[in-house]
C-alpha positions as CSV (number, residue, x, y, z in Angstrom):
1,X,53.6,-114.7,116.5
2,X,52.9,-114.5,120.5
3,X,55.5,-113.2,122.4
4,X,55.3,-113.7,125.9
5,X,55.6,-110.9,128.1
6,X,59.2,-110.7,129.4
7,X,60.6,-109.3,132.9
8,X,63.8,-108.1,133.3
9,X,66.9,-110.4,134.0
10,X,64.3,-113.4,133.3
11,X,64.0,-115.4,129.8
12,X,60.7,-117.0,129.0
13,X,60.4,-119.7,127.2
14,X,56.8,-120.7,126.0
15,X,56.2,-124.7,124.7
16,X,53.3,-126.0,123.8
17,X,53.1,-130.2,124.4
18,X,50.3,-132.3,123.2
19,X,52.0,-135.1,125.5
20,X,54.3,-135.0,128.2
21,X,57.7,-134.1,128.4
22,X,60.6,-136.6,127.5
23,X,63.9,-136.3,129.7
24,X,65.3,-133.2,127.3
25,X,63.2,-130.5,127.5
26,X,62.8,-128.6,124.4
27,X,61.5,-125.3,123.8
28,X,59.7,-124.6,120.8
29,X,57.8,-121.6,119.5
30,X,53.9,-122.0,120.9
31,X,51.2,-122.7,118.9
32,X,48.1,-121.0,118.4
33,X,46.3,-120.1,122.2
34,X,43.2,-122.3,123.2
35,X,40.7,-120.5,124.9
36,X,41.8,-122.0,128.2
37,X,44.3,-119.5,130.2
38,X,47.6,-120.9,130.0
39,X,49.2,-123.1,132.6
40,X,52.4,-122.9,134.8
41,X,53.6,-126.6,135.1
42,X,55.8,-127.5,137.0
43,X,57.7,-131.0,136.8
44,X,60.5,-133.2,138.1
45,X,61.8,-135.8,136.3
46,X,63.6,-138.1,138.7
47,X,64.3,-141.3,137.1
48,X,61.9,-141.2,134.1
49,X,59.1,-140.5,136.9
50,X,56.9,-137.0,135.7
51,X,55.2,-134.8,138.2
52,X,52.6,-132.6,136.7
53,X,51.0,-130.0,138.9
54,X,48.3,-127.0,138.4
55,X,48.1,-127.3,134.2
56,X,44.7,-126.1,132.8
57,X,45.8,-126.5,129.0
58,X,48.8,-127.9,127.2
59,X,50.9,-124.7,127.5
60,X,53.6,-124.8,129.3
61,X,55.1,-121.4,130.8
62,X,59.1,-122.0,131.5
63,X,61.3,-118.8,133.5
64,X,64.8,-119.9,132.9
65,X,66.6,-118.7,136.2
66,X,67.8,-114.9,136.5
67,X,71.4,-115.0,136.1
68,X,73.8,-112.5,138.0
69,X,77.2,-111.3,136.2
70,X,80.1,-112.6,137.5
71,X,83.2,-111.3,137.6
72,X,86.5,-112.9,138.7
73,X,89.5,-111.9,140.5
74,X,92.8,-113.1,141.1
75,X,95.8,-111.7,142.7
76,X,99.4,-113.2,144.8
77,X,101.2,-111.9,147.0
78,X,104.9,-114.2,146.6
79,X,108.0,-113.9,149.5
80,X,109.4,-110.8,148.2
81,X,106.5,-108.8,149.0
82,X,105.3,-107.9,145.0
83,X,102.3,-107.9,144.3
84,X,100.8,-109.7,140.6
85,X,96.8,-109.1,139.6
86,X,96.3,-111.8,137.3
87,X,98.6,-113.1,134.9
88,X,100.8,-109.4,135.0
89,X,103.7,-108.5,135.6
90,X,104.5,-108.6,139.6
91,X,104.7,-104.9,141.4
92,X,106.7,-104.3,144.1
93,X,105.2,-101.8,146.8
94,X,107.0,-99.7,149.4
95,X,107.0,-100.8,152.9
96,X,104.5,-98.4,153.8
97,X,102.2,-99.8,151.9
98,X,100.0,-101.6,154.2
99,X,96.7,-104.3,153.4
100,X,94.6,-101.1,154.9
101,X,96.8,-98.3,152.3
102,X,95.6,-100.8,149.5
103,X,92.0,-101.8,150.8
104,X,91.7,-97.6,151.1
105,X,93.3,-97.3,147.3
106,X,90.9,-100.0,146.0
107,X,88.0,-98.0,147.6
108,X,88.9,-94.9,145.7
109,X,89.6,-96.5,142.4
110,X,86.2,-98.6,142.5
111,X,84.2,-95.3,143.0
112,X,85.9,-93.5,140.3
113,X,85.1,-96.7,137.9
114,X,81.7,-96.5,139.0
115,X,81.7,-92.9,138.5
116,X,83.5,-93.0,135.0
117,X,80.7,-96.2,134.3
118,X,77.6,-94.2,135.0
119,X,78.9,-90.7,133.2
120,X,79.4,-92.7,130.0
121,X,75.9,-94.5,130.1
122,X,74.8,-90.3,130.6
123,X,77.4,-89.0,127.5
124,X,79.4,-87.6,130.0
125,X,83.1,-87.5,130.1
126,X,84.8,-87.3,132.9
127,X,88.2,-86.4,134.7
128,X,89.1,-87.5,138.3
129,X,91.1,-87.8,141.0
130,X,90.5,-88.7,144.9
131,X,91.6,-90.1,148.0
132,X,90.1,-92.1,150.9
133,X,91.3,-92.5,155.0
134,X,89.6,-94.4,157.7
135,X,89.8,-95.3,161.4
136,X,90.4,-99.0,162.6
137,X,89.7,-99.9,165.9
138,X,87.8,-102.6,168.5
139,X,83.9,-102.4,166.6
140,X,81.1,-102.6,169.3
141,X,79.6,-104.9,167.9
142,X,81.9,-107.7,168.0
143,X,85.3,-106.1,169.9
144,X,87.2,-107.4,166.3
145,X,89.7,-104.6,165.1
146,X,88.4,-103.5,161.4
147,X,87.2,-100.0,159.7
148,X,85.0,-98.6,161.7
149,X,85.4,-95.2,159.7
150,X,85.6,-94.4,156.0
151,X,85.6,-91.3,154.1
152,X,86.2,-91.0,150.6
153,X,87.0,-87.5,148.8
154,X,87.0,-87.4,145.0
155,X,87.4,-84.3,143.0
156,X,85.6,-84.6,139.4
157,X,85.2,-82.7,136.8
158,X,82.0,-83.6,134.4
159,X,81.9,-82.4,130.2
160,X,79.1,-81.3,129.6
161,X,78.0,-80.5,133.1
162,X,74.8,-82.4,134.4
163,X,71.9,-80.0,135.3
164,X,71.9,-80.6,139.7
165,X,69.4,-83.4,139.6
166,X,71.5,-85.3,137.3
167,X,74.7,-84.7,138.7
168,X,73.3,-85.9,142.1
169,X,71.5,-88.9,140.4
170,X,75.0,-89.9,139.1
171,X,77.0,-89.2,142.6
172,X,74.6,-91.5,144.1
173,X,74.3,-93.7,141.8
174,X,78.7,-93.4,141.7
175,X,78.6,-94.7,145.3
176,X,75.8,-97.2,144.9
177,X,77.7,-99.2,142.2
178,X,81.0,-99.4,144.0
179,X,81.0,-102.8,144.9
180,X,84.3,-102.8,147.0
181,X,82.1,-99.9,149.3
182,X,79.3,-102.9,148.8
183,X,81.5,-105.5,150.1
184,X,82.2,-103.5,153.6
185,X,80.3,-103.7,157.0
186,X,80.8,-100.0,157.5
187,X,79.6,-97.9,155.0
188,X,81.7,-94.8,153.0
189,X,81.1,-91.2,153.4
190,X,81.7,-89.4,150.4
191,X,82.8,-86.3,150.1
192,X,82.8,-84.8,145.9
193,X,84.2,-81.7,144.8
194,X,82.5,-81.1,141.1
195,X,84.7,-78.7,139.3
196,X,82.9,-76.0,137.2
């Protein structure tokens, strides 16, 4: 059987037609290869109407479209104050416990479920704790008020302990994959404290 060659994230789909296309594509497994190099054809089929373009052969080579994860959040805010994620039960915060306190706990918490992500994948197993502050103020940029500072401080401990290429492989890799850090203009400094 010919498999076709596969990139990552995309899923080929080979058909072979001996006549063109009806409205429902269907992929089927191809045929045996003619000596002709296969074709990319591309079509639109508006109204019954079939555009065929740049086909050499009857081969048809189809990339279905790389699709992302996606992940989906919810959370309320109701009169009282509390707070509910979801479909949970509602939690009621102290008064000091402003957007910015929870924007600086959600930074922590995301790096440390990266962190916790990554050291799995690796066989690691991991035990954390950390803490974030910032600066708001007018940005240059734009004279808007936001974070125009961030520094994140997590103190890990890592069993069995990566060799020092590794352990800085998964740090960055830690911060990379935090995708509340990903969603900011400014960008975290990190500060890690790697128990021995």
């Amino acid at each position: 059987m010919v498999r076709p060659a596969t990139l990552a994230g995309f899923s080929p789909a080979i058909t072979r037609r001996h006549e063109p296309p009806s409205n429902t594509t269907q992929a089927r497994q191809p045929g045996p290869r003619s000596g002709a190099a296969p074709a990319l054809v591309l079509t639109t089929q508006n109204s019954g109407q079939r555009h065929w373009t740049n086909h050499y052969d009857d081969t048809v080579l189809r990339m279905a479209a790389l699709t992302a994860k996606r992940f989906e959040y919810a959370a309320a805010i109701d009169r009282a104050g509390r707070l509910t994620a979801g479909d949970g039960a509602p939690l009621e915060l102290g008064e000091e416990w402003t957007p910015e306190h929870l924007l600086l706990i959600a930074l922590v918490d995301c790096s440390l479920t990266s962190l916790r992500y990554h050291a799995r994948r690796a066989g690691l197993e991991v035990a954390a704790s950390g803490s974030a502050s910032g600066v708001v103020t007018k940005r240059e940029s734009d004279e808007r008020y936001a974070f125009v500072e961030l520094e994140v401080r997590l103190d890990v401990s890592l069993q069995p302990r990566p060799l020092p290429d590794e352990l800085e492989a998964l740090l960055a890799k830690a911060e990379r994959d935090c995708f509340i850090a990903a969603s900011l203009t400014v960008k975290p400094s990190y500060a890690w404290r790697v128990a021995d």
